[in-house]
C-alpha positions as CSV (number, residue, x, y, z in Angstrom):
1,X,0.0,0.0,0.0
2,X,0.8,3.2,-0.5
3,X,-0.2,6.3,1.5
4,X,0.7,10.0,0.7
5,X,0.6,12.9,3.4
6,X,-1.4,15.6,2.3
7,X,-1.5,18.9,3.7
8,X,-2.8,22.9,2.4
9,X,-1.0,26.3,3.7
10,X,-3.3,28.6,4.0
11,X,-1.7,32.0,3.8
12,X,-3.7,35.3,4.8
13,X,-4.1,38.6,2.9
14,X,-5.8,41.9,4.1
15,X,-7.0,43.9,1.7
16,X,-7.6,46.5,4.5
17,X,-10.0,50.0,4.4
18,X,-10.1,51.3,7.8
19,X,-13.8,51.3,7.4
20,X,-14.5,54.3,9.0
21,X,-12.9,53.4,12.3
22,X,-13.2,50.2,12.2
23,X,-10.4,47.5,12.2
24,X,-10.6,44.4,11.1
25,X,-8.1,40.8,10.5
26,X,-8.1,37.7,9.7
27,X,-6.5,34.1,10.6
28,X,-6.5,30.9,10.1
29,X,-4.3,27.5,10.2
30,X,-3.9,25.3,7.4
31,X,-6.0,22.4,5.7
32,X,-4.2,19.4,6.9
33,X,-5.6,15.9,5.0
34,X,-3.7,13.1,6.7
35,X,-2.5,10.0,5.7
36,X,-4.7,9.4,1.6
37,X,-4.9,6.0,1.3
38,X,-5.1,4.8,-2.7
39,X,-7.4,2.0,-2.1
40,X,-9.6,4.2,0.1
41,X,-13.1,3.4,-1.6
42,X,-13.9,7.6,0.2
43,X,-12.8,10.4,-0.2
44,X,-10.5,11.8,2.4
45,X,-11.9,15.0,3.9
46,X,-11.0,17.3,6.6
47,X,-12.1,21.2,7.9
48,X,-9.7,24.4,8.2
49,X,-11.3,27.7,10.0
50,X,-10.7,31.1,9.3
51,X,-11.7,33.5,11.7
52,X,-12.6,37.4,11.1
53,X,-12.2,39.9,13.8
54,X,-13.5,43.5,13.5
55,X,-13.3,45.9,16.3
56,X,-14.6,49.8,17.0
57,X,-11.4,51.8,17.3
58,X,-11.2,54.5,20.3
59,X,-11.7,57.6,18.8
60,X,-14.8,56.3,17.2
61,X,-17.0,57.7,20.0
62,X,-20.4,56.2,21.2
63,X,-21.4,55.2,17.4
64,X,-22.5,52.3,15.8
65,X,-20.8,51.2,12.5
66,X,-21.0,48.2,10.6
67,X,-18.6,46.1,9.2
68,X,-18.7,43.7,6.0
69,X,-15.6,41.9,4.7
70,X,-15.8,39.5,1.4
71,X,-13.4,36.6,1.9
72,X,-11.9,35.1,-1.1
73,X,-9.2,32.0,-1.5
74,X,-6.7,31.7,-4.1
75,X,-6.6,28.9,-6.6
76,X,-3.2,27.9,-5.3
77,X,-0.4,26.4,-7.6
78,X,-3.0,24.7,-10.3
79,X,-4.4,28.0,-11.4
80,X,-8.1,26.5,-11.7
81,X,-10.8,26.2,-9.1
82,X,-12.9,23.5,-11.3
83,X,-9.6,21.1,-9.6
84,X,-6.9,22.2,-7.3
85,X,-4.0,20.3,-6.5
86,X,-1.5,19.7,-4.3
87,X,2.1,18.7,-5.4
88,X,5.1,16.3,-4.3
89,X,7.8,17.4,-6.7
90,X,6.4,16.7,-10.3
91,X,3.4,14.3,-8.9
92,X,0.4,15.8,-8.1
93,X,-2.8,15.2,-5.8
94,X,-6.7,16.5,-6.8
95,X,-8.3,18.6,-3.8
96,X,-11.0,20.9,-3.3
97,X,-12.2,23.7,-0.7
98,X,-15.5,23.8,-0.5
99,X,-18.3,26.2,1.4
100,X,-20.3,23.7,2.9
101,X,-20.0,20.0,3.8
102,X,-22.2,19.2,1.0
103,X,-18.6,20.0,-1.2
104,X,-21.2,21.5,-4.0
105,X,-19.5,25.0,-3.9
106,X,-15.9,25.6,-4.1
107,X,-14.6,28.0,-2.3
108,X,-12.6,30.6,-4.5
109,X,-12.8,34.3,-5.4
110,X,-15.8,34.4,-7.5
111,X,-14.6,33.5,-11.1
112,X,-14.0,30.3,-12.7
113,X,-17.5,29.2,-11.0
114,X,-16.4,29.7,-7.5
115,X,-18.2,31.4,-4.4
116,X,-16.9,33.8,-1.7
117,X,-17.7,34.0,1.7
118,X,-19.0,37.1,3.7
119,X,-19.2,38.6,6.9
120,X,-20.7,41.6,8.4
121,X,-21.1,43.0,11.8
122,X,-22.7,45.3,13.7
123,X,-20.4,47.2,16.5
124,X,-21.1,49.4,19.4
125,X,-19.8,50.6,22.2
126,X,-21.3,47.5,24.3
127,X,-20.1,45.1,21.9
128,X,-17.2,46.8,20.3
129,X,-15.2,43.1,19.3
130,X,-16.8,40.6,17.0
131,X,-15.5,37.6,15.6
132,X,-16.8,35.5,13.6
133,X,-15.4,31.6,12.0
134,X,-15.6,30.7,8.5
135,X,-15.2,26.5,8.0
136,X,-13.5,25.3,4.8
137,X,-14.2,21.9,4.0
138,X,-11.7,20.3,1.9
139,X,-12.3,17.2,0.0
140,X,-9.7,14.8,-1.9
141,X,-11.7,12.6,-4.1
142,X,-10.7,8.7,-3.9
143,X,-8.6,6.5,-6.2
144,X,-6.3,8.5,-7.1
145,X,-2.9,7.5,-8.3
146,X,-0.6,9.7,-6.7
147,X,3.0,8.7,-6.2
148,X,4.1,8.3,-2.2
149,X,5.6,11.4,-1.1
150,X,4.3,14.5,0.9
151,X,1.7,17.1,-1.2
152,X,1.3,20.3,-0.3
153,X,-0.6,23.4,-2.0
154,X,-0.7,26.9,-0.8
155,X,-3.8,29.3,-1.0
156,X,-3.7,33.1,0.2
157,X,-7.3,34.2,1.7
158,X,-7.8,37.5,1.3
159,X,-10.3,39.7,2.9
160,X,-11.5,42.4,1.5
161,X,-13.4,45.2,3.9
């Protein structure tokens, strides 16, 4: 048997507007697969959460703003969101992020028949931090031929305010 170790960096990108005095970032750890067995009749799946955070800043005063953010992931080193892939050296490894756990929707920037994510919030001086988490679900599909060896991809989230 032969088993591969897949993981996906996920890197973050701000595209940050202080939105009238509000502050806003984002984080997240990477997509880490496991141990992909070829014979595996399943799919291998596992989850990677990125959270937003948005806060009032000080010399905002007793106002109320609200704050959206559109978050968008990169293709990563295939180019494509219709199949991503991870890479050991020259061999390669189909993966996908999806929105929900029904893996119908991929996960990208909007092009290429991919879907962004969004988030808004409503801050005030009683709640002047909000955070919210955003669940990727990643997906490889079973039976693929992949050489041993460890696959990695990297995709940059960016957030847009």
């Amino acid at each position: 048997m032969t088993f591969v170790r897949a993981t996906v960096c996920v890197a973050t990108a701000l595209v940050a507007q202080q939105v009238e005095a509000v502050a806003c970032s984002a984080s997240t750890a990477g997509l880490a697969f496991g141990p992909y067995n070829l014979l595996a009749p399943a799919p291998l799946a596992s989850t990677a959460t990125v959270r937003i955070t948005c806060s009032l800043q000080p010399e905002d005063g007793p106002t109320q703003r609200v704050a959206a953010s559109r978050i968008a992931l990169s293709a990563g080193g295939s180019g494509t969101f219709s199949q991503r892939q991870m890479a050991s050296g020259g061999n390669r490894l189909n993966y996908n992020v999806f929105t929900t756990n029904g893996y119908s929707t991929v996960w990208g920037d909007g092009s290429g028949g991919s879907a962004t994510r969004f988030v808004a919030f409503t801050l005030n001086p009683a709640r002047p931090t909000r955070s919210q988490d955003l669940v990727g679900y990643g997906r490889v599909p079973a039976l693929q031929n992949a050489a041993a060896g460890t696959y990695s991809d990297v995709l940059v989230v960016t957030v847009t305010f």
